[in-house]
Backbone of each chain as ProteinMPNN parsed JSONL, in Angstrom:
{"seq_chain_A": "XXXXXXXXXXXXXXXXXXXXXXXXXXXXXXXXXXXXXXXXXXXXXXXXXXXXXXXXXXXXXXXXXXXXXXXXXXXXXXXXXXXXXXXXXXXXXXX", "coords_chain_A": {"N_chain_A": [[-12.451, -6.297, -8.527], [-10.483, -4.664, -6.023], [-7.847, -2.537, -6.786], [-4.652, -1.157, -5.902], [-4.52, 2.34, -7.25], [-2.593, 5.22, -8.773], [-2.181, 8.219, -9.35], [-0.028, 10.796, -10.823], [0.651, 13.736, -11.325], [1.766, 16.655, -13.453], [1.028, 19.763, -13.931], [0.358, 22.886, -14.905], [-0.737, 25.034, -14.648], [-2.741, 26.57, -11.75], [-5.326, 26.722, -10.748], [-6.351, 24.763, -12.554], [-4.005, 22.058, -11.482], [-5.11, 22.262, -9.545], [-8.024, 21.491, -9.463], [-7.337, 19.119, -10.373], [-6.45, 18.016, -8.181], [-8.555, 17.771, -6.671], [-10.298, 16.063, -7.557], [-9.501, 13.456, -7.077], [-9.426, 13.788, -4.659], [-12.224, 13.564, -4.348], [-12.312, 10.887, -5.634], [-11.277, 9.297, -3.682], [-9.202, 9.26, -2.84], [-5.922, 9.382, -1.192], [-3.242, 12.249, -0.335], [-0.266, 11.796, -1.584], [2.643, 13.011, -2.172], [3.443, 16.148, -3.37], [1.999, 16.598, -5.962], [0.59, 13.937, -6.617], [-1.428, 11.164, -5.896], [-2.653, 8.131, -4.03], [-4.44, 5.243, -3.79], [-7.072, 3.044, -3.096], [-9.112, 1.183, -5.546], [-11.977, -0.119, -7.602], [-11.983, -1.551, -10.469], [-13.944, -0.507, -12.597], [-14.691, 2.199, -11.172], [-11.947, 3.362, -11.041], [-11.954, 3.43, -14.212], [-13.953, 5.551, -14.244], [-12.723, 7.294, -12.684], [-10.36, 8.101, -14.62], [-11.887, 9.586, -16.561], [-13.337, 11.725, -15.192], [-10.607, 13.182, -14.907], [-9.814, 13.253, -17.089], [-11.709, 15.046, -18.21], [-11.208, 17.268, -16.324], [-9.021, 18.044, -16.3], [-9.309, 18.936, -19.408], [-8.664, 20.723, -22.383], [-6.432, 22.046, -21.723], [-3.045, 22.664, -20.857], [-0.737, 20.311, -19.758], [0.305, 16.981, -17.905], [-1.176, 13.993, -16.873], [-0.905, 10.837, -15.518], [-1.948, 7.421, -14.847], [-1.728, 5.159, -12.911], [-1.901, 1.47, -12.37], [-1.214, -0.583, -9.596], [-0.603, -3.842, -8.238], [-0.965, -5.806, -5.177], [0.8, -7.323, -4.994], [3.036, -5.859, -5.891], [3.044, -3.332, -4.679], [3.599, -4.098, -2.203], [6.396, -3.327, -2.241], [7.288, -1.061, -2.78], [9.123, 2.07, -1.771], [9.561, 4.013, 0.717], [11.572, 7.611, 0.916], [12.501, 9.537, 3.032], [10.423, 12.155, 4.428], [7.55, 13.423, 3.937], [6.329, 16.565, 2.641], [5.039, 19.205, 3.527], [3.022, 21.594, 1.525], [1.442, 24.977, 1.596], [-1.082, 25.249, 0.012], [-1.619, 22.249, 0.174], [-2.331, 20.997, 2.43], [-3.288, 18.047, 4.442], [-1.892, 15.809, 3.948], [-1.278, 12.505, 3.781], [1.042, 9.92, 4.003], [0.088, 6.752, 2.729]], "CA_chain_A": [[-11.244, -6.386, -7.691], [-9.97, -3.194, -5.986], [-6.578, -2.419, -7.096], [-3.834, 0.586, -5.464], [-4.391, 3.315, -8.119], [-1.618, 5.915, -8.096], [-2.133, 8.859, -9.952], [0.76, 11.756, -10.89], [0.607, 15.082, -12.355], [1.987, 17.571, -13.795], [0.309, 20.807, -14.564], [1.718, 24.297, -14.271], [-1.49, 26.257, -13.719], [-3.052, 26.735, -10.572], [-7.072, 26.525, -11.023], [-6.219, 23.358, -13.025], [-4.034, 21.607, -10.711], [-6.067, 22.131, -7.871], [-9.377, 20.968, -10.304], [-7.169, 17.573, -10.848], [-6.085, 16.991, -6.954], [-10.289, 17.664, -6.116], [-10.926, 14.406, -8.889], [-8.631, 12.346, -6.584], [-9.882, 13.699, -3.254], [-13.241, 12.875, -4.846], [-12.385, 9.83, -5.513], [-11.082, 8.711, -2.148], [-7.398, 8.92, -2.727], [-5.153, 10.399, -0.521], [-2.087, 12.93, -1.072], [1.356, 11.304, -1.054], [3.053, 13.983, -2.544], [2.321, 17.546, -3.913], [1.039, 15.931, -7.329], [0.642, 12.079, -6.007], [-2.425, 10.603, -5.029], [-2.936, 6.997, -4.196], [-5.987, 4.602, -2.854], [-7.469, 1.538, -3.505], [-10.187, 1.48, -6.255], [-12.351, -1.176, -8.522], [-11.567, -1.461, -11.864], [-15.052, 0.293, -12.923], [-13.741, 3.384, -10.434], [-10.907, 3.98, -11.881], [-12.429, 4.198, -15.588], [-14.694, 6.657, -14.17], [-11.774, 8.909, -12.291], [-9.743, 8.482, -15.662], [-12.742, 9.826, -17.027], [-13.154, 13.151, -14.63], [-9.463, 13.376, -14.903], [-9.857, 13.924, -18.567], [-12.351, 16.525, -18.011], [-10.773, 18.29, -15.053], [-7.269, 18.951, -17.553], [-9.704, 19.819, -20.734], [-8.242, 21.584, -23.46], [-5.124, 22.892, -20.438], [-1.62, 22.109, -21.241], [-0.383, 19.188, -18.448], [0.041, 15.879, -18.324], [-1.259, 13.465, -15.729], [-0.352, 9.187, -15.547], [-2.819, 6.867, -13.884], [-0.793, 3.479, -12.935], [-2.235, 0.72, -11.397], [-0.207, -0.908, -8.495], [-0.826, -4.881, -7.415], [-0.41, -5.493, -4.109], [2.46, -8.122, -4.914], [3.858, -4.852, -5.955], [2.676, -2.869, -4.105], [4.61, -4.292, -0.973], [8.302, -3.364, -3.104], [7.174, 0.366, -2.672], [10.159, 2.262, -0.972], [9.715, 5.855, 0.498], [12.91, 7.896, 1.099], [12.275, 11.189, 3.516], [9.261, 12.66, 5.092], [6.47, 14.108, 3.552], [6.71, 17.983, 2.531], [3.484, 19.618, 3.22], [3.366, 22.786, 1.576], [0.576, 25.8, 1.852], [-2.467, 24.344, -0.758], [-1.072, 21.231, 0.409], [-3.096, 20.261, 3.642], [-4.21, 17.009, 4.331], [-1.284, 14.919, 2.898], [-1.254, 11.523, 4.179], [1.53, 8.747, 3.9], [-0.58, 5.424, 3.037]], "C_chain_A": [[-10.697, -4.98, -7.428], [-8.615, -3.561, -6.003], [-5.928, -1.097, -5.996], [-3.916, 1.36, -7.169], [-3.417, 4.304, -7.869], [-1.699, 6.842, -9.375], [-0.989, 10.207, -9.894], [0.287, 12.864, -11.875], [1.002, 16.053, -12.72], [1.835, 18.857, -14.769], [0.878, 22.422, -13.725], [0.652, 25.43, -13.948], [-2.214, 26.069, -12.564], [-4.355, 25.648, -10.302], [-6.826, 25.218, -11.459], [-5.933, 21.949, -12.117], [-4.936, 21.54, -9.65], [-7.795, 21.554, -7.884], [-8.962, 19.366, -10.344], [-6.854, 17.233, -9.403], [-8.197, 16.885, -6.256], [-11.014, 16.269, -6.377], [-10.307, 13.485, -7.804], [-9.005, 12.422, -5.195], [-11.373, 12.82, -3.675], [-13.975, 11.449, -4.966], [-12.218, 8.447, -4.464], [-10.174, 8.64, -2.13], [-6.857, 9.745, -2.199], [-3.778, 10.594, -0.987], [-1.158, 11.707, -0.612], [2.465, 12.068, -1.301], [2.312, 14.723, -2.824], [1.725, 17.228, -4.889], [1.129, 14.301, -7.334], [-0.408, 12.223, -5.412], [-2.574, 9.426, -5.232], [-4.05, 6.365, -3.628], [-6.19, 3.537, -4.054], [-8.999, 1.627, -4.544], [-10.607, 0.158, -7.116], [-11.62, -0.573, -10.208], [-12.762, -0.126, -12.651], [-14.771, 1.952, -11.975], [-12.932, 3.95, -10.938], [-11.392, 4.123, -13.395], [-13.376, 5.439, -15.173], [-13.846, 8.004, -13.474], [-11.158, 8.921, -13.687], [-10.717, 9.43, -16.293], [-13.309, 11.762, -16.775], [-11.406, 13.832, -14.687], [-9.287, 14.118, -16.423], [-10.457, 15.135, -18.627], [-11.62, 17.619, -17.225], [-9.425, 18.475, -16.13], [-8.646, 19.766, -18.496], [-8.636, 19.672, -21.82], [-6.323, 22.002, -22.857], [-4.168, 21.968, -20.848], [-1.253, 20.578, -19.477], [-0.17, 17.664, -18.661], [-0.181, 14.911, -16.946], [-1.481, 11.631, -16.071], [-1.13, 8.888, -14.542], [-2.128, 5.437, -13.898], [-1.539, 2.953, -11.771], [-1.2, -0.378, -10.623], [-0.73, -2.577, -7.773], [-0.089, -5.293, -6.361], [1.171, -6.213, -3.869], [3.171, -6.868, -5.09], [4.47, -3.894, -5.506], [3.583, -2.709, -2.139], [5.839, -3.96, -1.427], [8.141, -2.08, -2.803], [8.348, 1.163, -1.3], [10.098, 3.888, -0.64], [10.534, 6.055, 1.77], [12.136, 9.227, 1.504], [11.019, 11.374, 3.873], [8.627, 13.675, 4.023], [6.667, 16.022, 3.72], [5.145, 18.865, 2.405], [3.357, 21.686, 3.277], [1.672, 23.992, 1.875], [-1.061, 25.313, 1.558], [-2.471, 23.064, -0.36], [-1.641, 20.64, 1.722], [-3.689, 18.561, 3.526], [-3.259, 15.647, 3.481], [-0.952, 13.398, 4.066], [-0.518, 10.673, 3.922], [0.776, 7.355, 3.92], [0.645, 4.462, 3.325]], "O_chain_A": [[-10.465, -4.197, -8.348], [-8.156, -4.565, -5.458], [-6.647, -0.271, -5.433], [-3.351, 0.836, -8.129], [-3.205, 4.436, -6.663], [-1.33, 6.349, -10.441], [-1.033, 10.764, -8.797], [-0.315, 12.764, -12.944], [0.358, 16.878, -12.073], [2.283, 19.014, -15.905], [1.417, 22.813, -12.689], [0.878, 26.434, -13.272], [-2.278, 24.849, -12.416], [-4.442, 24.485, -9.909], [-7.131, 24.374, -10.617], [-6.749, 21.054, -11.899], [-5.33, 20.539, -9.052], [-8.544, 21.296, -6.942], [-9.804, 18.468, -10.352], [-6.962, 16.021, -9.211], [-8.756, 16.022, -5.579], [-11.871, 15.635, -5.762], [-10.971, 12.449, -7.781], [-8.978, 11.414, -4.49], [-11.562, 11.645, -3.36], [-15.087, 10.977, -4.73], [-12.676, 7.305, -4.412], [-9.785, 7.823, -1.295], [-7.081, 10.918, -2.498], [-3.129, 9.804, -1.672], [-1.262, 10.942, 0.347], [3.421, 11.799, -0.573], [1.085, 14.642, -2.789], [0.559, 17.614, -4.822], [1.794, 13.652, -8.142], [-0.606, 13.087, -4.558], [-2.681, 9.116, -6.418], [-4.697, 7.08, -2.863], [-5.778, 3.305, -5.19], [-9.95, 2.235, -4.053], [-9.708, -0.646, -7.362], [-11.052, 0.403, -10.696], [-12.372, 0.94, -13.128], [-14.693, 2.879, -12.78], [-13.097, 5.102, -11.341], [-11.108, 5.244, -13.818], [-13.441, 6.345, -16.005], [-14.093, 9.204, -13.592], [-11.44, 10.009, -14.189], [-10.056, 10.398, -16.668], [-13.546, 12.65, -17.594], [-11.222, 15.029, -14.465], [-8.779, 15.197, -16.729], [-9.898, 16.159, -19.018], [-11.537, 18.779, -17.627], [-9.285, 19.607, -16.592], [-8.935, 20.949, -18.315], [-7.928, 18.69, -22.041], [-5.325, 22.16, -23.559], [-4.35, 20.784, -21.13], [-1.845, 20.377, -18.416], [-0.555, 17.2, -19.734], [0.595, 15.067, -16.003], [-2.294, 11.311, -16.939], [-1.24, 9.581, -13.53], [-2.06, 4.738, -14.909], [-1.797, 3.485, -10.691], [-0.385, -0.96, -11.339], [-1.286, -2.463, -6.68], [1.141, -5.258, -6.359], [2.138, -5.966, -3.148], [4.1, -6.767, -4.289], [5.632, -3.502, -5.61], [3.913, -1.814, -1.362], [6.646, -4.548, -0.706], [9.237, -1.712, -2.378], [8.321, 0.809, -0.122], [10.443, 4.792, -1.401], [10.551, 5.494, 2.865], [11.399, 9.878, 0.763], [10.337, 10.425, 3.487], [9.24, 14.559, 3.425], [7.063, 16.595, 4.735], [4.42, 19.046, 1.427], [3.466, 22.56, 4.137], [0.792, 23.403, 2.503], [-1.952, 25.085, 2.377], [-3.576, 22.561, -0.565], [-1.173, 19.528, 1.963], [-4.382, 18.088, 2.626], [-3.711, 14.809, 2.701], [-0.349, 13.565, 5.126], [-1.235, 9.939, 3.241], [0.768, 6.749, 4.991], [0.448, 3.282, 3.614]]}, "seq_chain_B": "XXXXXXXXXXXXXXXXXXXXXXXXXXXXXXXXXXXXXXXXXXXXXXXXXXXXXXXXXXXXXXXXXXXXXXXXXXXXXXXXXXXXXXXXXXXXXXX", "coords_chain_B": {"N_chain_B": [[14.925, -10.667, -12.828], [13.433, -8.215, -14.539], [11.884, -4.906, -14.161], [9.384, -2.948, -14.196], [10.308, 0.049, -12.891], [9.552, 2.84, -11.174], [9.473, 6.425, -10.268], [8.931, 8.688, -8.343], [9.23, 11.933, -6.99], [9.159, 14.733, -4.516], [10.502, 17.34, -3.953], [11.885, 20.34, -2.435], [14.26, 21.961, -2.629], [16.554, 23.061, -5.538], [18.856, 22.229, -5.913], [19.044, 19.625, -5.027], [17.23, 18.662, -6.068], [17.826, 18.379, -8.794], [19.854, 16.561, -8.379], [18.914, 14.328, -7.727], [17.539, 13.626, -9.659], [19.875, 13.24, -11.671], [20.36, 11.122, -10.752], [18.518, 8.971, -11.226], [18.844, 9.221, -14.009], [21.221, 8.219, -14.643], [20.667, 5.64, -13.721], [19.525, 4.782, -15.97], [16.637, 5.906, -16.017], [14.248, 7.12, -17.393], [12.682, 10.085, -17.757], [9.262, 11.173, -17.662], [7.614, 13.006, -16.29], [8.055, 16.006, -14.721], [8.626, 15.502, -12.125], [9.246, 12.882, -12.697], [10.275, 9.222, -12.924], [10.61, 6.658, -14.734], [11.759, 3.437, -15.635], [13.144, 0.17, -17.168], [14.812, -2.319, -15.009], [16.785, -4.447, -12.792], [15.97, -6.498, -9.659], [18.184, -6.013, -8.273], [19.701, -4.048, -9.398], [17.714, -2.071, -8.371], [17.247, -1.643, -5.626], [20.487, -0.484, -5.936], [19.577, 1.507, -7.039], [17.661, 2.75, -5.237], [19.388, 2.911, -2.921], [21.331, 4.941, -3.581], [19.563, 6.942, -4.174], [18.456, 7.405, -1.433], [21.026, 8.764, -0.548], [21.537, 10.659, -2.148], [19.215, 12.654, -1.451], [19.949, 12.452, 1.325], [19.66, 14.082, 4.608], [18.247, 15.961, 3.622], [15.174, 18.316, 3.612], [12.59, 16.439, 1.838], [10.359, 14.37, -0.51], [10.649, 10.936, -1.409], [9.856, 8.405, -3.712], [9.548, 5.116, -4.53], [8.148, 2.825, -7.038], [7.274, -0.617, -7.822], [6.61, -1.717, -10.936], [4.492, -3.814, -12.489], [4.394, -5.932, -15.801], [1.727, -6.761, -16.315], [0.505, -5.217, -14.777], [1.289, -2.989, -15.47], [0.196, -2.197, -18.4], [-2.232, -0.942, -18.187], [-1.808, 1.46, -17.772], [-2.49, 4.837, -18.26], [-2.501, 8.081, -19.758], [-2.718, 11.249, -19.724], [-3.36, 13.695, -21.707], [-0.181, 15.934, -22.744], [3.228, 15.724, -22.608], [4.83, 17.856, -20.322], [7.351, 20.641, -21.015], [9.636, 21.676, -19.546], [12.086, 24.58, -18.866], [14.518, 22.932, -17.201], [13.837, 21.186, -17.491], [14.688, 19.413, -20.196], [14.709, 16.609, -22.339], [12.481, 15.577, -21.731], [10.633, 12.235, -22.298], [8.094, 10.049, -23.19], [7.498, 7.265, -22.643]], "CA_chain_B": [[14.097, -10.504, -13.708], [13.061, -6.297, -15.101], [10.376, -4.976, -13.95], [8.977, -1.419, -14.887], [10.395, 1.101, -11.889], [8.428, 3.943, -11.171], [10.596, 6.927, -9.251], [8.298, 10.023, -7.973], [9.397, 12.943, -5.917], [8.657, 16.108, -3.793], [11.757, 18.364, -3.238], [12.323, 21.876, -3.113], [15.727, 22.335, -3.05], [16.716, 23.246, -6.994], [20.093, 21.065, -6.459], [19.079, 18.31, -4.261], [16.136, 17.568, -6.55], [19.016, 17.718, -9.718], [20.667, 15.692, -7.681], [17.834, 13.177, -7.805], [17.492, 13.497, -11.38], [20.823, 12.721, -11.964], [20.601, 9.745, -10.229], [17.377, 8.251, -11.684], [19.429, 9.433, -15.185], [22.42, 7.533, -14.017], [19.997, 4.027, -13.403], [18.875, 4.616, -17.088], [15.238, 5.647, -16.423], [13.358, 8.3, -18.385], [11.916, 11.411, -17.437], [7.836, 10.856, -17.601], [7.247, 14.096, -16.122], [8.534, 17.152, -14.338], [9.658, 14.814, -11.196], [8.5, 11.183, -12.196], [11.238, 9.107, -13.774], [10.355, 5.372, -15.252], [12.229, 2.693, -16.369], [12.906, -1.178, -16.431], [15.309, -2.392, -13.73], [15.987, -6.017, -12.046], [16.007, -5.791, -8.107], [19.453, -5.476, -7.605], [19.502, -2.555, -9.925], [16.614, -1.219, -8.036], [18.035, -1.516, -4.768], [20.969, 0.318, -6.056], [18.506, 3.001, -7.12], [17.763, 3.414, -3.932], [20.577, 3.286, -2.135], [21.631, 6.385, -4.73], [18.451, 8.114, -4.269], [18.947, 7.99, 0.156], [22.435, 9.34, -0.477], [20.964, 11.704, -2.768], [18.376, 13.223, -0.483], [20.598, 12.89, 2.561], [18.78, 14.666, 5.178], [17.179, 17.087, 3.144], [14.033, 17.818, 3.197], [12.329, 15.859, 0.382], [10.221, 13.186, -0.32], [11.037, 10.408, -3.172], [9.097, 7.068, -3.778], [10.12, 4.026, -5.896], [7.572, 2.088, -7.515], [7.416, -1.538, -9.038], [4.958, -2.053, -11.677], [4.511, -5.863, -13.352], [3.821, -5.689, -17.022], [0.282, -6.932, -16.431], [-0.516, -3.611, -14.087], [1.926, -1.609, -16.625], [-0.495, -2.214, -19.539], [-3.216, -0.772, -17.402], [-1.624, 2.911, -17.343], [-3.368, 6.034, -18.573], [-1.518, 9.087, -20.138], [-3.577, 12.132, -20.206], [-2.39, 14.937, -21.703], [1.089, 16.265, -23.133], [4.236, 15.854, -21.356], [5.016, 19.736, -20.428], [8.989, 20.848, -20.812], [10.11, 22.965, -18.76], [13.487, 24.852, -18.678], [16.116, 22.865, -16.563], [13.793, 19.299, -18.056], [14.919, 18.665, -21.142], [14.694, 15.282, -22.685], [11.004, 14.376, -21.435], [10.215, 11.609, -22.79], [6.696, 9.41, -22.956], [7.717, 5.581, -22.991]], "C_chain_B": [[13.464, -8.817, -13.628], [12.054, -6.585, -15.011], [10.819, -3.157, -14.058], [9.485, -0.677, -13.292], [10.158, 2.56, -11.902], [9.55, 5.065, -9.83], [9.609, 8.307, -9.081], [8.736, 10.848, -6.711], [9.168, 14.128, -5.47], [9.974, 16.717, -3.196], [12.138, 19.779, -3.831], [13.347, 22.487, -3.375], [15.993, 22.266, -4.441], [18.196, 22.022, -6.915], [19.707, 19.92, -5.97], [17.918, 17.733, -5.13], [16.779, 17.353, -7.902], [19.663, 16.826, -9.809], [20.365, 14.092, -8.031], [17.564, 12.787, -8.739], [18.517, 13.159, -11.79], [20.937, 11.149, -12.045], [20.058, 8.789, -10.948], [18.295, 8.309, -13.181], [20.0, 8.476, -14.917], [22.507, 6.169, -14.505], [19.729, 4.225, -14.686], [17.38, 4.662, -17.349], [14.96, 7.244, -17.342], [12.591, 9.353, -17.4], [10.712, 11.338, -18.134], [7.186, 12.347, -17.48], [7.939, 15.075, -15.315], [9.621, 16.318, -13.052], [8.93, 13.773, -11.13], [10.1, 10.923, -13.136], [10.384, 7.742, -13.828], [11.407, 4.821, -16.059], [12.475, 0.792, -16.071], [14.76, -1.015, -16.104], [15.086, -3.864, -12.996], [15.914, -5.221, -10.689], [17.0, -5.653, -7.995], [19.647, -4.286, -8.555], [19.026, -1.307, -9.237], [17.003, -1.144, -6.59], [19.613, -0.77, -4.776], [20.467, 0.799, -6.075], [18.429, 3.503, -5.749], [18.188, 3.965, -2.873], [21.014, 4.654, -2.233], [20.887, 7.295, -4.269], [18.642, 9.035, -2.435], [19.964, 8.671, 0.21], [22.129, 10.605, -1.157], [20.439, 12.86, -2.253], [19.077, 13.989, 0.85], [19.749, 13.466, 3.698], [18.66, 16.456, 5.31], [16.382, 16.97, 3.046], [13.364, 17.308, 1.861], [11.58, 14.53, 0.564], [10.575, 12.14, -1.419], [10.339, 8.875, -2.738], [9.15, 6.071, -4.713], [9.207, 3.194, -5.797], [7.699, 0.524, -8.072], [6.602, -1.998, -9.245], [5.029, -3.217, -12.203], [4.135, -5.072, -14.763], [2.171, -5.668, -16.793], [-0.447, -5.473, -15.422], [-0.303, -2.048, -15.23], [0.961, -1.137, -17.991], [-1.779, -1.298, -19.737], [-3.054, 1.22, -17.551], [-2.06, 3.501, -18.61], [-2.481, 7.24, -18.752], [-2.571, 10.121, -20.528], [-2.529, 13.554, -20.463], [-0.984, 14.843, -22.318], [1.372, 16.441, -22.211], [4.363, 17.659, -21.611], [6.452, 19.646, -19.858], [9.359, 21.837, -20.439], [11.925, 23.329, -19.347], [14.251, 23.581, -18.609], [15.24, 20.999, -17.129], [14.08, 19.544, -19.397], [15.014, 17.773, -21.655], [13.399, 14.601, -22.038], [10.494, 13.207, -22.627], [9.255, 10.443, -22.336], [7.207, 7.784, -23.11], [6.638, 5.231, -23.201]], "O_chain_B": [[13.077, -8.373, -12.547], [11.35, -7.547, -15.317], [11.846, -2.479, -14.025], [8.726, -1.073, -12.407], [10.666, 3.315, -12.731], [10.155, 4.622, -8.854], [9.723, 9.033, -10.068], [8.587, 10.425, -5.565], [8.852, 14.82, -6.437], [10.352, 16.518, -2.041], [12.482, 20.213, -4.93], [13.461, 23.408, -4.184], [15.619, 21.161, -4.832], [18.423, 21.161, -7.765], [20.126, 18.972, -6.634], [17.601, 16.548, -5.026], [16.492, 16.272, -8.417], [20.081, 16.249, -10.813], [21.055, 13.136, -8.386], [17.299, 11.594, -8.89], [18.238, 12.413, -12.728], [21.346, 10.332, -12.87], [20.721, 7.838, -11.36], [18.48, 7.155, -13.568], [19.251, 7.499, -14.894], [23.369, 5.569, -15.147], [19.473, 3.033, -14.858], [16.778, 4.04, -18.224], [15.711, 8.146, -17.711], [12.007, 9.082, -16.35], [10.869, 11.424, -19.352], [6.424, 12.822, -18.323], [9.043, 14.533, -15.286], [10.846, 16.401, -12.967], [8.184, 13.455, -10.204], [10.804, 11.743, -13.726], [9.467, 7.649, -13.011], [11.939, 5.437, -16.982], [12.093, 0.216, -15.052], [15.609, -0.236, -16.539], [14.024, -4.402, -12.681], [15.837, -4.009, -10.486], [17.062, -4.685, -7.236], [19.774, -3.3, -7.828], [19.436, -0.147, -9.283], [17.083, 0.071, -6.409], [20.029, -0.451, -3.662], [20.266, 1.17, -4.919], [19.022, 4.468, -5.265], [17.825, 4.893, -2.15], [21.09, 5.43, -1.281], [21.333, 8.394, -3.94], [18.813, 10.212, -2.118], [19.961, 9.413, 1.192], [22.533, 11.641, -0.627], [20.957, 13.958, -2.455], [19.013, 15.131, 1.304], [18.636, 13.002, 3.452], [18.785, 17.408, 6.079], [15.988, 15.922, 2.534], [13.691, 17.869, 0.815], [11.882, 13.701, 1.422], [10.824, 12.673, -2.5], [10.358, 8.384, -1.609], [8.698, 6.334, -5.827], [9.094, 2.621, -4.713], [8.461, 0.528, -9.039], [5.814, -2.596, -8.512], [6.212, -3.542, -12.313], [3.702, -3.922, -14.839], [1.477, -4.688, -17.064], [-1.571, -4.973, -15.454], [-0.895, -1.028, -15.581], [0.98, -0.015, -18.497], [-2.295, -0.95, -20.799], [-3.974, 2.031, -17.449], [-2.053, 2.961, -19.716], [-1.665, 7.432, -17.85], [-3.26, 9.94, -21.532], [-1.596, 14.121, -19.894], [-0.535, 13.704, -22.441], [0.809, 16.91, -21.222], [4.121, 18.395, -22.568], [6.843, 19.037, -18.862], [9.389, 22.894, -21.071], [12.695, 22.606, -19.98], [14.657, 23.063, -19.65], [15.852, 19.931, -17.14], [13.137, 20.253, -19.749], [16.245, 17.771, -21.615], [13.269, 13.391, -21.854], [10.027, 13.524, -23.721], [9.484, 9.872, -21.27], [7.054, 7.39, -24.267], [6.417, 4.055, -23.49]]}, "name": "protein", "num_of_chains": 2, "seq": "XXXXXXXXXXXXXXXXXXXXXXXXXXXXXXXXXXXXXXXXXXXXXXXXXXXXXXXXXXXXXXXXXXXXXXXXXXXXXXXXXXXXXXXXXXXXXXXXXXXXXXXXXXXXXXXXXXXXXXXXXXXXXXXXXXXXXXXXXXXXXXXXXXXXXXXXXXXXXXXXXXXXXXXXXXXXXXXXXXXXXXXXXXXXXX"}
């Protein structure tokens, strides 16, 4: 069953971040914010991005939350303001 | 009936995203990460939230996104990594 996956993150170095939004392009999820990526994924999918997700941090200080989203839920989702698309930041998509 | 609310945002303004943090404080959710907040919340709660959060924002730039997770998707989430505390966060905390 593909689910909405919605991954957040927060990591303060560069190389890192930009190693954990690659895992999520990778995976087929698009930006929603500067550390937000969401998309639709199987269950078996998502253990395997949790999986590069783990790798892509390492050892590196950060912390990044993988929540899964059903669509009953999924419809309650409320976004306030327009999309802020900053420099590294290309390619950000409102699903 | 409470359900897990999920609050993520993108704003650069240093007060207007305080602002935002206040707010989410306010509703009684938790600070997750740098700019996630979580907490439980019926819908009319959560519809305040929101209300709060648009008034919040105002038209500044910014983006902010309210979540609602079910227990059965909540169970599902993935925590990689240490929360990281910055300065002006204080009180991160991991629910």
């Amino acid at each position: 069953m593909v689910l909405k996956t919605l991954v957040i993150y927060d990591i303060t170095d560069d190389n890192v971040r930009l190693r954990v939004s690659e895992v999520c392009k990778d995976f087929g999820l698009c930006r929603i914010q500067k550390s937000a990526f969401l998309g639709d994924l199987t269950s078996s999918r998502r253990k395997e991005l949790v999986a590069a997700l783990r790798k892509a941090l390492g050892s590196n200080k950060g912390n990044i939350q993988v929540f899964v989203i059903c669509e009953a839920d999924f419809v309650l989702r409320v976004v306030i303001g327009e999309a802020t698309v900053e420099e590294e930041e290309e390619g950000i998509i409102i699903v």
